[in-house]
C-alpha positions in Angstrom: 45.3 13.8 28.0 48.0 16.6 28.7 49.5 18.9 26.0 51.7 21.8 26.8 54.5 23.4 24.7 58.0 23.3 26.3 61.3 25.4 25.1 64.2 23.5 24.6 66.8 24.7 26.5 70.5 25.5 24.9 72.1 22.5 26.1 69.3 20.7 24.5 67.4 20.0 27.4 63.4 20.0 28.1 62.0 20.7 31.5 58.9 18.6 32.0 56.2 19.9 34.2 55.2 19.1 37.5 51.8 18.2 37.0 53.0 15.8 34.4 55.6 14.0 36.6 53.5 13.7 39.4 50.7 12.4 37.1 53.7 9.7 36.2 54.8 9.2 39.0 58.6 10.6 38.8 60.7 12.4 40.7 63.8 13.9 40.7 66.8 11.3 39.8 64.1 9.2 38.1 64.9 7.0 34.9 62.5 7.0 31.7 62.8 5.3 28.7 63.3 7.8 25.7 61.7 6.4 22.3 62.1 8.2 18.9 58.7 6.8 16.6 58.0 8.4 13.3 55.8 11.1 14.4 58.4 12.2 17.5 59.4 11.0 20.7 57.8 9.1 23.8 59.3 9.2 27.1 57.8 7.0 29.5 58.8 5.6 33.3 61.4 2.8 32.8 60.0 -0.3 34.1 61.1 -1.6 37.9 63.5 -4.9 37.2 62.4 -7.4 40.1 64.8 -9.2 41.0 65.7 -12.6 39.9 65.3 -13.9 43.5 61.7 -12.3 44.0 61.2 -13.7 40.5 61.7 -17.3 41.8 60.1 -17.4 44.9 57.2 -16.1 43.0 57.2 -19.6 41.3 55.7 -20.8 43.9 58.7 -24.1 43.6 58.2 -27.7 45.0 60.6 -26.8 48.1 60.2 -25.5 51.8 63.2 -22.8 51.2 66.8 -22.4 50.0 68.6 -24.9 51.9 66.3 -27.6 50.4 66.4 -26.1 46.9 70.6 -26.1 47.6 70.7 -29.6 48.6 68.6 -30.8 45.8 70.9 -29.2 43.2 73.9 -30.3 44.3 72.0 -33.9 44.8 71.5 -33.7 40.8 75.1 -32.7 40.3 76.5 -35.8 41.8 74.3 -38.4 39.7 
């Protein structure tokens, strides 16, 4: 666990530490998710968003690749 107290800046702003970046894995230019909760606030990396195409080869489909899946659907369209 890692507690330290930061200032708030006067634009509003907090500085996080390096040691807890690095433990997160950020970096400069990085995006987090900001939650407010009832006893304060979480910030936590924002999740990577694979992309839809990674998302369906990773079905593992019935086809040998994206010609075949192509033909198929238009196939279905005509009938």
């Amino acid at each position: 666990m890692f507690a330290q107290t930061i200032t708030i800046d006067r634009l509003g702003q907090v500085a996080l530490p390096k040691r807890l970046l690095d433990a997160l894995g950020l970096h400069p230019e990085s995006e987090v998710v900001v939650e407010l909760i009832e006893s304060g606030i979480v910030i936590k990396p924002k999740p990577a968003i694979t992309p839809i195409t990674d998302r369906i080869a990773a079905l593992d489909l019935p086809v040998a690749g994206w010609e075949q899946m192509e033909r198929e659907i238009e196939a279905g369209r005509r009938t």
